[in-house]
N, C-alpha and C positions, 0 to 999 in steps of 0.2 A: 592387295598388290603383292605381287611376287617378285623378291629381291635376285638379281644373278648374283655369279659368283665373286664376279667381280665389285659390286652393289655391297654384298655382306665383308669381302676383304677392307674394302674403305671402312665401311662403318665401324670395324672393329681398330683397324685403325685408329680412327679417331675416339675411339674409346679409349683404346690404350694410354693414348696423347694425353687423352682428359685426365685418366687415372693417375698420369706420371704428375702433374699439375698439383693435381689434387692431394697426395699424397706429398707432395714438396712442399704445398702452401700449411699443411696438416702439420708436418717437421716442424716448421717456426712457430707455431702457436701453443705445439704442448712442452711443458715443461720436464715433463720423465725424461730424463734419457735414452733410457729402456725401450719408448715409443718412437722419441724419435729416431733412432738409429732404426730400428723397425719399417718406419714410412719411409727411412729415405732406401731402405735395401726395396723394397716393396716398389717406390719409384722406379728406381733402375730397374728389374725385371719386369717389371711393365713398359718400361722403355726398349729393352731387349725383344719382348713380344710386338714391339711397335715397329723395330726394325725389321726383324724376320718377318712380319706380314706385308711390309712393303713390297721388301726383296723379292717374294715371292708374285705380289701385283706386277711388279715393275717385269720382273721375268717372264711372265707369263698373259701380260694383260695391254703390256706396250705398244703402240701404235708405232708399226716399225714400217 
């Protein structure tokens, strides 16, 4: 199955979304400090890549 381009912008999306999750739920469970301030900068730029690929759906993929 062949994904379009709009197909691979969600999916990464929803990568991203997961990653931010996961990386957040990661923060409360280790005790370093070290890491966790790590997972949570790691969160946010993952969240930042989760915006700008919307941005980019939404601008280019919107049922207008």
């Amino acid at each position: 199955m062949e994904l379009s381009t709009k197909d691979i912008l969600t999916k990464k999306i929803l990568d991203s979304q997961e990653m931010v999750r996961d990386y957040e739920v990661f923060s409360k469970k280790v005790e370093d400090t070290e890491i966790v301030d790590l997972f949570k900068d790691y969160a946010e730029e993952c969240g930042i890549q989760a915006a700008n690929l919307k941005k980019i759906l939404n601008n280019k993929y919107s049922d207008r």
